[in-house]
mmCIF file of the N, C-alpha and C atoms, coordinates in Angstrom:
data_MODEL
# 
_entry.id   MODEL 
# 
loop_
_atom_site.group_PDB 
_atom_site.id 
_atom_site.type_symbol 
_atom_site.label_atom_id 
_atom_site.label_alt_id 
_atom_site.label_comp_id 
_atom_site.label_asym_id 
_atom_site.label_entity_id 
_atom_site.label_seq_id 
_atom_site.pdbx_PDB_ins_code 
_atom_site.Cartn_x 
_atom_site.Cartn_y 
_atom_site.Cartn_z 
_atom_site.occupancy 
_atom_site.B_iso_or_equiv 
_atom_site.pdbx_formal_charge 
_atom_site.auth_seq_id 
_atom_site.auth_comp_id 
_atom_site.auth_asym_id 
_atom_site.auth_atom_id 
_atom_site.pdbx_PDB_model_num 
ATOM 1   N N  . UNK A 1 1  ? -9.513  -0.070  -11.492 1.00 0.00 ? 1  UNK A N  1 
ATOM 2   C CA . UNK A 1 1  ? -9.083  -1.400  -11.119 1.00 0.00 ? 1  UNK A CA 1 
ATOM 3   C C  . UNK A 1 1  ? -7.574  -1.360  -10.890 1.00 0.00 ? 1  UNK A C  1 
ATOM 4   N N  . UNK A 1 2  ? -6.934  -1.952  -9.701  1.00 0.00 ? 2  UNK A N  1 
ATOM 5   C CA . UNK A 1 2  ? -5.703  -2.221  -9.440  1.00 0.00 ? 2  UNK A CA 1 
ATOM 6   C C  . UNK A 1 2  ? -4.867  -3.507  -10.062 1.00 0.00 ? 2  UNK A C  1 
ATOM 7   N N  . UNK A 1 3  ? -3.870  -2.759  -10.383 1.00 0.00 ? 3  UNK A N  1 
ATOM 8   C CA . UNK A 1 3  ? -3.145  -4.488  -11.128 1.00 0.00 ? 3  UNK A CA 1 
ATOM 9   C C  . UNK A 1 3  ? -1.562  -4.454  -9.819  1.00 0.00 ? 3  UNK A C  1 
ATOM 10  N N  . UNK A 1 4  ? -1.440  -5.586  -10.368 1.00 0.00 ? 4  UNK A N  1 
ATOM 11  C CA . UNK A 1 4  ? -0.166  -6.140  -9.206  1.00 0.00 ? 4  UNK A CA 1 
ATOM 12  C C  . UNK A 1 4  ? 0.987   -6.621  -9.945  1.00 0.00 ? 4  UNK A C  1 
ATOM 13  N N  . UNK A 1 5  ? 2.316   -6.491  -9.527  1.00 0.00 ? 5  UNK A N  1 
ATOM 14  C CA . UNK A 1 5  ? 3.210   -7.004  -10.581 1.00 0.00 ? 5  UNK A CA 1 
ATOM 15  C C  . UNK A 1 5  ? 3.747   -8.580  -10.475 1.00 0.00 ? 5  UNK A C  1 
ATOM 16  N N  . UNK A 1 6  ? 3.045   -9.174  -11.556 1.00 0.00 ? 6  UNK A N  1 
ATOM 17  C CA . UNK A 1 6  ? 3.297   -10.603 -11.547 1.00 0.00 ? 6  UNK A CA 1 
ATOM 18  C C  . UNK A 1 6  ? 5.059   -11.117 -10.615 1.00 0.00 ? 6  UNK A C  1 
ATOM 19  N N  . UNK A 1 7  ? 5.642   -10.469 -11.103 1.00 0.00 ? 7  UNK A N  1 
ATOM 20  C CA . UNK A 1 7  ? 7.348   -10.146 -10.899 1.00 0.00 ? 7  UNK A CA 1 
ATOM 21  C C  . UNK A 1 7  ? 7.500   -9.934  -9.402  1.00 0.00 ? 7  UNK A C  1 
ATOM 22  N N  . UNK A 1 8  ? 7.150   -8.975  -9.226  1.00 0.00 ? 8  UNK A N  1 
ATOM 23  C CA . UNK A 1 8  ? 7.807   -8.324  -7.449  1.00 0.00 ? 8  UNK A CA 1 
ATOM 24  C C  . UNK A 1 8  ? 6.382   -8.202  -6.507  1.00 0.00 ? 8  UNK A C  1 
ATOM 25  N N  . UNK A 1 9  ? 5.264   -8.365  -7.077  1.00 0.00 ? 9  UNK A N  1 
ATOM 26  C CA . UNK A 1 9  ? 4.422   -7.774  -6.120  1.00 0.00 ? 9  UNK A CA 1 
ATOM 27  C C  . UNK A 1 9  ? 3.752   -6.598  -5.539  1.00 0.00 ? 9  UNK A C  1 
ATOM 28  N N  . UNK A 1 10 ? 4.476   -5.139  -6.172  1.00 0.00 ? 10 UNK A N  1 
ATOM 29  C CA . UNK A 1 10 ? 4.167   -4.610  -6.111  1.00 0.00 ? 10 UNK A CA 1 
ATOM 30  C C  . UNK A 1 10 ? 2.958   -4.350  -7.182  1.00 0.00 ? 10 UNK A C  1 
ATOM 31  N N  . UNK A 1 11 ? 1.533   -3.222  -6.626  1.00 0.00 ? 11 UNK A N  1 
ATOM 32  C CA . UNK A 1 11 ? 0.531   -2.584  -7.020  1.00 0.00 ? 11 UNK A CA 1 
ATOM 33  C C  . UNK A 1 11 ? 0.931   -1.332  -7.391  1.00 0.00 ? 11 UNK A C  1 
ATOM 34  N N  . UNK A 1 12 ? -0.119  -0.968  -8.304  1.00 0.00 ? 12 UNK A N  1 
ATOM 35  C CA . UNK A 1 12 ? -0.612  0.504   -9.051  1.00 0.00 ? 12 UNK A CA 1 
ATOM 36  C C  . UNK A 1 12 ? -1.721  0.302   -9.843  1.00 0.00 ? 12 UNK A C  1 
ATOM 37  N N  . UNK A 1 13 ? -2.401  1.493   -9.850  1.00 0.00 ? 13 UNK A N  1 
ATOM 38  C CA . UNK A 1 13 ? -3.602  2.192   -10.266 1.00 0.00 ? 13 UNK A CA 1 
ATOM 39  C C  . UNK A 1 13 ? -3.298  2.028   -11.712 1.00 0.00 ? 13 UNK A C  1 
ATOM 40  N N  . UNK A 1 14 ? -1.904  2.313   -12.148 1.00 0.00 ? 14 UNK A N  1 
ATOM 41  C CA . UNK A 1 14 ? -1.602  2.258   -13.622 1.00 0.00 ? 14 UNK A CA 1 
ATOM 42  C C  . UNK A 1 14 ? -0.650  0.995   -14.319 1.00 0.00 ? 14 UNK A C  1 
ATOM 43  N N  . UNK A 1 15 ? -1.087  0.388   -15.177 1.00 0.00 ? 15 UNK A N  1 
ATOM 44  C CA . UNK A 1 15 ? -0.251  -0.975  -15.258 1.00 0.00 ? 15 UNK A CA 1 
ATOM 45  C C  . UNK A 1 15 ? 1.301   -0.260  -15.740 1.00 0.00 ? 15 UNK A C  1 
ATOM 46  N N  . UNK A 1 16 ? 1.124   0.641   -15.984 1.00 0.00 ? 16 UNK A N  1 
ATOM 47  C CA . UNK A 1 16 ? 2.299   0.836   -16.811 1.00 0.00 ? 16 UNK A CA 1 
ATOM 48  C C  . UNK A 1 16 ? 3.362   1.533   -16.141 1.00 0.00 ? 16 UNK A C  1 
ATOM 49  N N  . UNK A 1 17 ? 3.284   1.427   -14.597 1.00 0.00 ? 17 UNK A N  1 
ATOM 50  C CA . UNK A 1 17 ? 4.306   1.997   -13.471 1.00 0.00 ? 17 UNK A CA 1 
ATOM 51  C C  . UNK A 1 17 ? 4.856   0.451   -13.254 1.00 0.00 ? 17 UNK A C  1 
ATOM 52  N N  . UNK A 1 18 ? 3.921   -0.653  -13.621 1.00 0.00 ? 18 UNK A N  1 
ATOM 53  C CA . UNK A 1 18 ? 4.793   -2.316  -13.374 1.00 0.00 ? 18 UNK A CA 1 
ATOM 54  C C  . UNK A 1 18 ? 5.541   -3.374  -14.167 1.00 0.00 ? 18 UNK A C  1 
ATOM 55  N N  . UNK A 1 19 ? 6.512   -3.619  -13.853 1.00 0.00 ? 19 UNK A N  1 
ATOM 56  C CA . UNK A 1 19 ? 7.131   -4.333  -15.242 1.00 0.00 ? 19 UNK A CA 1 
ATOM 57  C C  . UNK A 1 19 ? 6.474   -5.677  -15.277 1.00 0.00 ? 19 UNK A C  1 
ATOM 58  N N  . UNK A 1 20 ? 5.764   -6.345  -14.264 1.00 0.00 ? 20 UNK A N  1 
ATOM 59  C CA . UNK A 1 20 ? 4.952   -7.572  -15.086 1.00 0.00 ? 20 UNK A CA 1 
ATOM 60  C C  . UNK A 1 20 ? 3.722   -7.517  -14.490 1.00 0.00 ? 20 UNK A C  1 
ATOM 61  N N  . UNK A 1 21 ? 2.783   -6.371  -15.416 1.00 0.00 ? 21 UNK A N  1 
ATOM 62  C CA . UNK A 1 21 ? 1.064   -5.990  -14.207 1.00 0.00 ? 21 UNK A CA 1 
ATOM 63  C C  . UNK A 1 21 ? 0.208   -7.225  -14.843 1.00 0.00 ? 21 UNK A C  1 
ATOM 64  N N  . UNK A 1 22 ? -0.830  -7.484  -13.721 1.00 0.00 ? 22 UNK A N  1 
ATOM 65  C CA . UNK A 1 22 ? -1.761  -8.341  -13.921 1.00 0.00 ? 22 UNK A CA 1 
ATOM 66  C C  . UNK A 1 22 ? -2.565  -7.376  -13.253 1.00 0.00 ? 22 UNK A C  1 
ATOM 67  N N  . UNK A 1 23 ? -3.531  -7.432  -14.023 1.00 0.00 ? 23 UNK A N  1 
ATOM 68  C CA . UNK A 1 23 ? -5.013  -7.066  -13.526 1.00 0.00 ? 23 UNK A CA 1 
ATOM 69  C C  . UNK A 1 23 ? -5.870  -7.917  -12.548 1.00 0.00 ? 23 UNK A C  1 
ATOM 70  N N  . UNK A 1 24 ? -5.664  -7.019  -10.741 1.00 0.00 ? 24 UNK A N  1 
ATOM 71  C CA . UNK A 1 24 ? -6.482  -7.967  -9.820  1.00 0.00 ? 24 UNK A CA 1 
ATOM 72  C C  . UNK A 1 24 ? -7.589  -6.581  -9.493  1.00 0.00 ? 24 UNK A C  1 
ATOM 73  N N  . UNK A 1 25 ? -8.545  -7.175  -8.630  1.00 0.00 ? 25 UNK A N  1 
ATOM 74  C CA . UNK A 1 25 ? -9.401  -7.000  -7.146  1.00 0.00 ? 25 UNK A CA 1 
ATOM 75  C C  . UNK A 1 25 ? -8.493  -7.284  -6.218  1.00 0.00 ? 25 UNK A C  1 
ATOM 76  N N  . UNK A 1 26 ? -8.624  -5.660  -5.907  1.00 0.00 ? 26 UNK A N  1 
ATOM 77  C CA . UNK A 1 26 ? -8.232  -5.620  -4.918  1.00 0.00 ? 26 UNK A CA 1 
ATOM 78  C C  . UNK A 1 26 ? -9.365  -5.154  -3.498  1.00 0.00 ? 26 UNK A C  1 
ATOM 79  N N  . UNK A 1 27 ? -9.462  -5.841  -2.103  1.00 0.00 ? 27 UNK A N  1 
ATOM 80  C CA . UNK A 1 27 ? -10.072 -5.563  -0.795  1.00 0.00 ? 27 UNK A CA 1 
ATOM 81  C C  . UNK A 1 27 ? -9.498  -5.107  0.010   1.00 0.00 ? 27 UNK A C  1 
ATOM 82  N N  . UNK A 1 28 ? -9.600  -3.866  0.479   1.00 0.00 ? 28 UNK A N  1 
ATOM 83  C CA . UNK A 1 28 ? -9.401  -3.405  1.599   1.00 0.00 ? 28 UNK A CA 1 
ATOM 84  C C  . UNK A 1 28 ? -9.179  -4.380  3.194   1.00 0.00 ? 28 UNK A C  1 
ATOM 85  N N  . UNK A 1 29 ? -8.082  -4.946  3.153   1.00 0.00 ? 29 UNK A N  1 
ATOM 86  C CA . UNK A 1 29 ? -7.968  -5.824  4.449   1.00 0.00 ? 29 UNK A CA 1 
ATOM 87  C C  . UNK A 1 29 ? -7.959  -5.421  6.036   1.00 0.00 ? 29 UNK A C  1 
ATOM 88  N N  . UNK A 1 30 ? -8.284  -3.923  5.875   1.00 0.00 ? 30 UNK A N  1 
ATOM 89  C CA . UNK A 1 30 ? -8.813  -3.171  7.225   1.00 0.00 ? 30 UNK A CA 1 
ATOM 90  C C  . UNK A 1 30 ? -10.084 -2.846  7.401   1.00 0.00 ? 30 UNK A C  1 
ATOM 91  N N  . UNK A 1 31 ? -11.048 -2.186  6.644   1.00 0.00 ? 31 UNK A N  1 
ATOM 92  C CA . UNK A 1 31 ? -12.647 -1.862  6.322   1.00 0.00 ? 31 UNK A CA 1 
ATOM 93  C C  . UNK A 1 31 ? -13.331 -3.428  5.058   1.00 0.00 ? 31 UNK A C  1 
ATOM 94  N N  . UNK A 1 32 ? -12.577 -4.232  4.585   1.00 0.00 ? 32 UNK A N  1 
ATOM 95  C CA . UNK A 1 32 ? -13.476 -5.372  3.715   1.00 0.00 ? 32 UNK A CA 1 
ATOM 96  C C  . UNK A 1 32 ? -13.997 -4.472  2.519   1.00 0.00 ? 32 UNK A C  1 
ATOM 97  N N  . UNK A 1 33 ? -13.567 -3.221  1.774   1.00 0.00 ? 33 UNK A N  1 
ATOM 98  C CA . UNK A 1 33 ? -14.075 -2.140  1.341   1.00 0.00 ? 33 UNK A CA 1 
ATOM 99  C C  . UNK A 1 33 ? -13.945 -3.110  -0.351  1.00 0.00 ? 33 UNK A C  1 
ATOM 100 N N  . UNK A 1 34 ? -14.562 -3.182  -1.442  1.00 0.00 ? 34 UNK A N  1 
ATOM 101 C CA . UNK A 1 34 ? -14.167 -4.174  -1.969  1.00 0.00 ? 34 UNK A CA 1 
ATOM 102 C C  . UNK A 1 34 ? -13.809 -3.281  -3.335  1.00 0.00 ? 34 UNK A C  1 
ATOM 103 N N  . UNK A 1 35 ? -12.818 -3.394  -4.035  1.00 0.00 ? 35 UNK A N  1 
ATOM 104 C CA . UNK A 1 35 ? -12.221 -3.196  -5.173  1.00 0.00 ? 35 UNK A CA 1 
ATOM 105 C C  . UNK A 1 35 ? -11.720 -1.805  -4.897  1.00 0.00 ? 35 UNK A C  1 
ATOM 106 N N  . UNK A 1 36 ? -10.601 -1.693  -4.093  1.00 0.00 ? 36 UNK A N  1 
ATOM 107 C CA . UNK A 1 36 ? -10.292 -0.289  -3.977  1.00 0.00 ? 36 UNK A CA 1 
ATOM 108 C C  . UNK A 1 36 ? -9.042  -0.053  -4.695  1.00 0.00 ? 36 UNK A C  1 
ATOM 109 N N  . UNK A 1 37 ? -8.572  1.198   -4.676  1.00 0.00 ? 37 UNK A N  1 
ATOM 110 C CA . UNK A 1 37 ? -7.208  1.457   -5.103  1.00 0.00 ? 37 UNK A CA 1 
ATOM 111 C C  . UNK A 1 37 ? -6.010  1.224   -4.309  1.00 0.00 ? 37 UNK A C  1 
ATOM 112 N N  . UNK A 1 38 ? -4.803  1.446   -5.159  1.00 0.00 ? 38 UNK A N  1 
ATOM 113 C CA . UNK A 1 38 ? -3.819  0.912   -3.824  1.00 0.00 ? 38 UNK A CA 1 
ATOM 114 C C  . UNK A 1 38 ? -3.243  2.314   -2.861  1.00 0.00 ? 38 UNK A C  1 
ATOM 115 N N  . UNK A 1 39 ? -3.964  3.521   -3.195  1.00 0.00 ? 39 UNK A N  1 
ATOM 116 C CA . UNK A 1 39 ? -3.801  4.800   -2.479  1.00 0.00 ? 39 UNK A CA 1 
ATOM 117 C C  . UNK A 1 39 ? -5.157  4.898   -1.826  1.00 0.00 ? 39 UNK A C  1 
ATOM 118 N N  . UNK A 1 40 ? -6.142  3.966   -1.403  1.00 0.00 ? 40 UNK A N  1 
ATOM 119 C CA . UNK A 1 40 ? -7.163  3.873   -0.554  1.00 0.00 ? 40 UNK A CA 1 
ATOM 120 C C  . UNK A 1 40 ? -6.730  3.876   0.882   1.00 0.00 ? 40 UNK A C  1 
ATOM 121 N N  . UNK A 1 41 ? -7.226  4.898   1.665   1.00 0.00 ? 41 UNK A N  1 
ATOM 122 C CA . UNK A 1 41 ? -7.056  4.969   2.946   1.00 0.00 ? 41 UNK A CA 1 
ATOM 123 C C  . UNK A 1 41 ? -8.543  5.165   3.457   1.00 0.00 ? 41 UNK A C  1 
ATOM 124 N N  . UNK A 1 42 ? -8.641  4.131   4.659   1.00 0.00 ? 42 UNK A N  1 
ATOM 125 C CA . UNK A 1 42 ? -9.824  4.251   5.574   1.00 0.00 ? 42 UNK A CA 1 
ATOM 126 C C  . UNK A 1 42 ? -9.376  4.441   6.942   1.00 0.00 ? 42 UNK A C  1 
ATOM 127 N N  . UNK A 1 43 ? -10.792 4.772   8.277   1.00 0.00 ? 43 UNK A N  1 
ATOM 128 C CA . UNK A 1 43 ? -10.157 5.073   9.361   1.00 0.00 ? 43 UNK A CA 1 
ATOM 129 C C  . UNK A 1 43 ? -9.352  3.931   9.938   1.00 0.00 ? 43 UNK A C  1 
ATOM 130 N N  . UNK A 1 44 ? -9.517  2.357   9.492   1.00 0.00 ? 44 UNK A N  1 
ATOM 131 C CA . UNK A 1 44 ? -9.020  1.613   10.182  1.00 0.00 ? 44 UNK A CA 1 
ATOM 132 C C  . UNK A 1 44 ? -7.315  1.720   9.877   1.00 0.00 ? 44 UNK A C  1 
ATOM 133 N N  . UNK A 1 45 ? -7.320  2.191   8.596   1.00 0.00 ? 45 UNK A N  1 
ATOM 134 C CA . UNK A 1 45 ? -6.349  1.745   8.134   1.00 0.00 ? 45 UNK A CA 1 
ATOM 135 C C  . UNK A 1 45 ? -5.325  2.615   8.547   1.00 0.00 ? 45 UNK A C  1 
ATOM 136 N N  . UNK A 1 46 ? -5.484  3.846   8.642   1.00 0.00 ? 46 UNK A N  1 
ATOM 137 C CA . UNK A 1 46 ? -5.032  4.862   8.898   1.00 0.00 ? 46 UNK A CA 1 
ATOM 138 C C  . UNK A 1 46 ? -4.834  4.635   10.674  1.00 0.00 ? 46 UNK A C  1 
ATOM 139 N N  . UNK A 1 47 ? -5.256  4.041   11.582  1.00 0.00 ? 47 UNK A N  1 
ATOM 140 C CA . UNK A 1 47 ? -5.428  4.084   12.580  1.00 0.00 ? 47 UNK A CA 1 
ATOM 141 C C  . UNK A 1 47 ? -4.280  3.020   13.261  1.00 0.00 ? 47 UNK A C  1 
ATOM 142 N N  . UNK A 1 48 ? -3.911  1.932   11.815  1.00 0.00 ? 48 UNK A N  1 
ATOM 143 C CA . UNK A 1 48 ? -2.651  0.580   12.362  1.00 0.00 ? 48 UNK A CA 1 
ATOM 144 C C  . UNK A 1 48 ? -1.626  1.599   11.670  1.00 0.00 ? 48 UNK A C  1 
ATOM 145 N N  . UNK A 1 49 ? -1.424  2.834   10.746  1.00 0.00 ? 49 UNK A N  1 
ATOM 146 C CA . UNK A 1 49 ? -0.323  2.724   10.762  1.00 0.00 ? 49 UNK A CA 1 
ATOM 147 C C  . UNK A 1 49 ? 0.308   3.703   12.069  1.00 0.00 ? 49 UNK A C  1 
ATOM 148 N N  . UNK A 1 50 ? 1.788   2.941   11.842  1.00 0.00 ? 50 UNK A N  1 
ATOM 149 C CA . UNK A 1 50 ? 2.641   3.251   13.367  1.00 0.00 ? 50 UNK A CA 1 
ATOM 150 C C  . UNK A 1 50 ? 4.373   4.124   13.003  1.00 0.00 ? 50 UNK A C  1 
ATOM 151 N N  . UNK A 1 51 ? 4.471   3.777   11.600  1.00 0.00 ? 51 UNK A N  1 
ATOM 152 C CA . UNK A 1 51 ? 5.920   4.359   11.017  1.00 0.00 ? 51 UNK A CA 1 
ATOM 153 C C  . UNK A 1 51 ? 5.745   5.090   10.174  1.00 0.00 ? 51 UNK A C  1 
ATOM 154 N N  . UNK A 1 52 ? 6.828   6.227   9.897   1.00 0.00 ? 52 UNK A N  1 
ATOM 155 C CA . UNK A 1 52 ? 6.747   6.723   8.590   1.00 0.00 ? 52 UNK A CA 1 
ATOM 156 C C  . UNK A 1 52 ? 8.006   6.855   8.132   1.00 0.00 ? 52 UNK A C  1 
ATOM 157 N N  . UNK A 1 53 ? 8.903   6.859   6.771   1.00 0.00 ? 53 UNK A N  1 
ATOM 158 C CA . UNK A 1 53 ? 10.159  6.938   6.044   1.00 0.00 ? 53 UNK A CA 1 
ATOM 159 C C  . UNK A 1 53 ? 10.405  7.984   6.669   1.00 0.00 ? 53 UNK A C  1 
ATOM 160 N N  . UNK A 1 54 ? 11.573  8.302   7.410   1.00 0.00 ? 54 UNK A N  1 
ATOM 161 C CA . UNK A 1 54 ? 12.165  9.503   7.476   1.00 0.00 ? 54 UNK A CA 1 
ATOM 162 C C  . UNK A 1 54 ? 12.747  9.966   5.963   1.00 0.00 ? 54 UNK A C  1 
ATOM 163 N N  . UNK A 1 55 ? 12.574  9.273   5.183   1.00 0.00 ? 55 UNK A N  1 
ATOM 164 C CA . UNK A 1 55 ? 13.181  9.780   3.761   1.00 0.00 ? 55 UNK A CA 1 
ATOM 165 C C  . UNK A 1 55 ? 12.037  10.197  2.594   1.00 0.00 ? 55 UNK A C  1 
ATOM 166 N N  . UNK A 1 56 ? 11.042  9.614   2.623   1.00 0.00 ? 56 UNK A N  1 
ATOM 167 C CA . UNK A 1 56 ? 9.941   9.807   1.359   1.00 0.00 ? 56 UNK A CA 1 
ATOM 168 C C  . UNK A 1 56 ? 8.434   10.077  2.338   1.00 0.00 ? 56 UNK A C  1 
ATOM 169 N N  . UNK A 1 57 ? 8.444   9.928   3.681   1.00 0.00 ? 57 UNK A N  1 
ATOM 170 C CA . UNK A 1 57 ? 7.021   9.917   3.792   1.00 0.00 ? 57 UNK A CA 1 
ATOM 171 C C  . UNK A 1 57 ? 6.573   9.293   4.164   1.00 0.00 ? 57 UNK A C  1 
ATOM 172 N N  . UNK A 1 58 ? 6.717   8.008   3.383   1.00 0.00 ? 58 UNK A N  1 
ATOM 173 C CA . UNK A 1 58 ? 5.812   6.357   3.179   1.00 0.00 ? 58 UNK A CA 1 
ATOM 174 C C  . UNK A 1 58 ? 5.147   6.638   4.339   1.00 0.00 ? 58 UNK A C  1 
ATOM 175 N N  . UNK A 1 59 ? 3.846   5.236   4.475   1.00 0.00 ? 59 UNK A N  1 
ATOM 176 C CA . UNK A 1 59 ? 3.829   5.256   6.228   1.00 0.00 ? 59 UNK A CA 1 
ATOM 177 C C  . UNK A 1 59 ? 3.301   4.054   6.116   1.00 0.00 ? 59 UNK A C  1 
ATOM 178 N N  . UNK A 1 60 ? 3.556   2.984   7.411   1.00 0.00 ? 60 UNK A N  1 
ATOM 179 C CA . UNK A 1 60 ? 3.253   1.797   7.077   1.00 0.00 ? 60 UNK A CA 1 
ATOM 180 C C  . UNK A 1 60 ? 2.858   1.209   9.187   1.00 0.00 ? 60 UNK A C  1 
ATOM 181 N N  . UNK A 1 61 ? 2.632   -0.351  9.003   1.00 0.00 ? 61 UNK A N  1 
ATOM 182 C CA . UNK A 1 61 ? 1.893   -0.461  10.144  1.00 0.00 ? 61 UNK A CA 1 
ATOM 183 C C  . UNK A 1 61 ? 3.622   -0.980  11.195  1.00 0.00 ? 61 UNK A C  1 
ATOM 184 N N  . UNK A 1 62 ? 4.197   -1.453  10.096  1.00 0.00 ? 62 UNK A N  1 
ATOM 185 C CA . UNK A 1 62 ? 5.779   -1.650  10.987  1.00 0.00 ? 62 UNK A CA 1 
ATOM 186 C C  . UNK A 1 62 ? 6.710   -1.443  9.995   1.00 0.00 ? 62 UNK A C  1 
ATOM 187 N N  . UNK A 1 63 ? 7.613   -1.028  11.038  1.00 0.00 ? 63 UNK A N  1 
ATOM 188 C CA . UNK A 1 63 ? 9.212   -0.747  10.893  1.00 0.00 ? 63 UNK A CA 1 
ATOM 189 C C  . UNK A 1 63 ? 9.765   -1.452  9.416   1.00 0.00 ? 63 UNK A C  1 
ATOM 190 N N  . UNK A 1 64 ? 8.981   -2.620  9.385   1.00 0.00 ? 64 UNK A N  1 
ATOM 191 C CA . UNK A 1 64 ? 9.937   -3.499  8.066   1.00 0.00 ? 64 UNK A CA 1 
ATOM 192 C C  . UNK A 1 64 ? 9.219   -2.657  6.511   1.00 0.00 ? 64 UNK A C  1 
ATOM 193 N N  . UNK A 1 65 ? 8.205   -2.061  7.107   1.00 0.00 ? 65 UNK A N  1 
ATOM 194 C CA . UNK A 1 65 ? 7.657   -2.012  5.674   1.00 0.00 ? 65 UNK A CA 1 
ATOM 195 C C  . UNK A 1 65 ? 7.839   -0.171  4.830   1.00 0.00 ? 65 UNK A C  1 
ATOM 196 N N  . UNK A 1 66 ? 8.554   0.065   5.353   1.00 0.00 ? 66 UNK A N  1 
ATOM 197 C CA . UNK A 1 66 ? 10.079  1.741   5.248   1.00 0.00 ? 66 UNK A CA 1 
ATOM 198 C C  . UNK A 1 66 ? 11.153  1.285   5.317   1.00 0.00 ? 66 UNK A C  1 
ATOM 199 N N  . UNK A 1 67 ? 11.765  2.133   4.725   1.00 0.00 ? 67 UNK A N  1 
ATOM 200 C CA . UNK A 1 67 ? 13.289  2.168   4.761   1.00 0.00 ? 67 UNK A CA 1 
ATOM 201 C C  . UNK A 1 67 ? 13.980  3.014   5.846   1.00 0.00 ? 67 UNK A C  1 
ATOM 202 N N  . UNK A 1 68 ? 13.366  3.772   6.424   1.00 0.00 ? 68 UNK A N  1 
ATOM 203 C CA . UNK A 1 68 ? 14.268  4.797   7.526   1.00 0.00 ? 68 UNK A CA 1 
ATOM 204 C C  . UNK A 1 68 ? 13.009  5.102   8.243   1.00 0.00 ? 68 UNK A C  1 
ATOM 205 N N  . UNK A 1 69 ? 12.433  4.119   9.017   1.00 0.00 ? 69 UNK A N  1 
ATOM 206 C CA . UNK A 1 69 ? 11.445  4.194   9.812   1.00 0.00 ? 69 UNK A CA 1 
ATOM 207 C C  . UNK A 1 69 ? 11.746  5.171   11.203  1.00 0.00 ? 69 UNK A C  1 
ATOM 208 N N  . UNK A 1 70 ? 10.640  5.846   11.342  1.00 0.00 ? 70 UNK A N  1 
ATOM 209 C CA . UNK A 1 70 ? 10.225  6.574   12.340  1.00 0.00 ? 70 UNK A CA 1 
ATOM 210 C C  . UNK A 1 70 ? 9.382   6.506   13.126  1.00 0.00 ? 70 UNK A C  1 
ATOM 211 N N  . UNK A 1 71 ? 8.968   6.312   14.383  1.00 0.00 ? 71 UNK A N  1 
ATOM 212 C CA . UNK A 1 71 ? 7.907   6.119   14.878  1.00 0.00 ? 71 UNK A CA 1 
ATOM 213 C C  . UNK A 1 71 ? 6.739   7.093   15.055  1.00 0.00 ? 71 UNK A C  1 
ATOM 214 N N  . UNK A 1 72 ? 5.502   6.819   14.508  1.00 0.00 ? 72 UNK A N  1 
ATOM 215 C CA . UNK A 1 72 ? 4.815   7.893   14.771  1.00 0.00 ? 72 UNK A CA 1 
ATOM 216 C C  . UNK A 1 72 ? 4.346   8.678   16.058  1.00 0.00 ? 72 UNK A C  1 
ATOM 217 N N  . UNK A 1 73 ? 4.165   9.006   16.373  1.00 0.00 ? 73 UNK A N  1 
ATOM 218 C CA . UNK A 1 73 ? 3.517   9.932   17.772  1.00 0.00 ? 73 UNK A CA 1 
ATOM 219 C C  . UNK A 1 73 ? 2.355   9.627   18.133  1.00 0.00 ? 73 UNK A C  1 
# 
């Protein structure tokens, strides 16, 4: 089960990476996949993203959601 941080919003698998976790359900808002993790990747999902951090990796569907966005290929 995924918790979310009451505080900032951010998710993890582990409450104890969040300084204020609440325990949610979480859905997959690309496949409707229901109670997944927040390192769940499906083909849809994998298919909107468009950036990746030139610094850590990340990869996300836009520019706002990295810090040193790159466009993917």
């Amino acid at each position: 089960m995924a918790h979310t941080c009451a505080t900032c919003g951010s998710m993890a698998d582990d409450p104890g990476h969040l300084c204020n976790p609440t325990e949610s359900i979480i859905s997959c808002s690309y496949c409707n996949a229901p109670d997944v993790s927040v390192n769940h990747i499906c083909k849809e999902k994998l298919a909107a993203m468009k950036y990746s951090c030139e610094s850590c990796g990340r990869v996300a569907a836009d520019a706002a959601g990295v810090c040193r966005p790159v466009e993917i290929a």
